[in-house]
Every structure is written in structure tokens, then in C-alpha cells.
N, C-alpha and C positions, 0 to 999 in steps of 0.2 A: 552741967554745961558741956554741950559739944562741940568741939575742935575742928575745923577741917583742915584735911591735908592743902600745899602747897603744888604745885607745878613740880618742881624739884623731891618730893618727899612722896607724890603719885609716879613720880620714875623707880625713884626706888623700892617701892612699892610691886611696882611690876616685874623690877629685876630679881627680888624676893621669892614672887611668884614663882615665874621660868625657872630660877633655879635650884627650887623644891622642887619643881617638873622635873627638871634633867636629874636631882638626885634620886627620888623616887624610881627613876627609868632604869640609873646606874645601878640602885640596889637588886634591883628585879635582874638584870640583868646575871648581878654577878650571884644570883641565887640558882639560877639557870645553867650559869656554869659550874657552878658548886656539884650539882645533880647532873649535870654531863661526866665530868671528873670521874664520878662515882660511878660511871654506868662501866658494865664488861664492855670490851672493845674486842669486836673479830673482822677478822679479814675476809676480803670478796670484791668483787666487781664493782666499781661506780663508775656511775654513766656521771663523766664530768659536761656533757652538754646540755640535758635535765636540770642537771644546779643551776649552769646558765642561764637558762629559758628563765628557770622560777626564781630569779633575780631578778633580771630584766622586766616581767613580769610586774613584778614586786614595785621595781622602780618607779615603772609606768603608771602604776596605779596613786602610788605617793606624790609624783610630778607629774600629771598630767599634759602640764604644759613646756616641758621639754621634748625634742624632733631630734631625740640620739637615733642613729643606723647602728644598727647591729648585727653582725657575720658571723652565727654560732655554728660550726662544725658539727651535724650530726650523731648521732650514737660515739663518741669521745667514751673510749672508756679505760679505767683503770684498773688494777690493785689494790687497793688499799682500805684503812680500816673505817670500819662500819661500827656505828654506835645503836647500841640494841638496848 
């Protein structure tokens, strides 16, 4: 004999869902950093305005429908350490 679920019991259901989603995401994530951690780290030049760009980027492409302005200073560059 099959049951079907309620109104109230396909909400949770779905909350279920989503948040296997997000922990699947969290696990991945903090595997990523596990294998960052581990990597040698040297120093050298970063162009802090390239990270911007490919953020923004990024963003754009995820929100489509957000009309952020954005004023990224050119060739920004620093010191510091670099993950190889």
C-alpha cells in the first residue's frame, strides 16, 4: 500500500533536499581547502584587478539579472603569496 505525502511533509521534503545540496557543496568545498592547505606557497606578484574582473565575471554569469556597476582599477598589483 502507498502513502502519499501531505503539503506539510512535501515541504520538508524539499528542505531535506536543499540541504543535502548545501552539505554535499560544504563537503566539496572544505576538500578543496584541505588540498590548498597542503599546496607549497611562494611569493610573487598578483594582479589584484584580474581577481576582480574574474569575480565579477563570475557573478554575472550566476545573476544574470542583477545591473551592479563596477570600477576595477587596472593592473592592481601586489606581493604576495601564490599557490602552486
Amino acid at each position: 500500500m502507498q502513502k502519499k505525502l501531505d503539503e506539510e511533509g512535501k515541504q520538508y521534503l524539499k528542505k531535506i533536499e536543499a540541504s543535502s545540496e548545501l552539505m554535499g557543496q560544504l563537503i566539496d568545498d572544505l576538500l578543496k581547502l584541505s588540498r590548498v592547505t597542503r599546496s607549497e606557497l611562494n611569493f610573487g606578484k598578483v594582479n589584484l584587478s584580474d581577481i576582480a574582473q574574474s569575480v565579477v565575471k563570475e557573478l554575472r554569469q550566476s545573476e544574470p539579472e542583477r545591473k551592479d556597476k563596477d570600477s576595477i582599477t587596472p593592473d592592481m598589483m601586489v606581493y604576495g603569496t601564490l599557490i602552486c
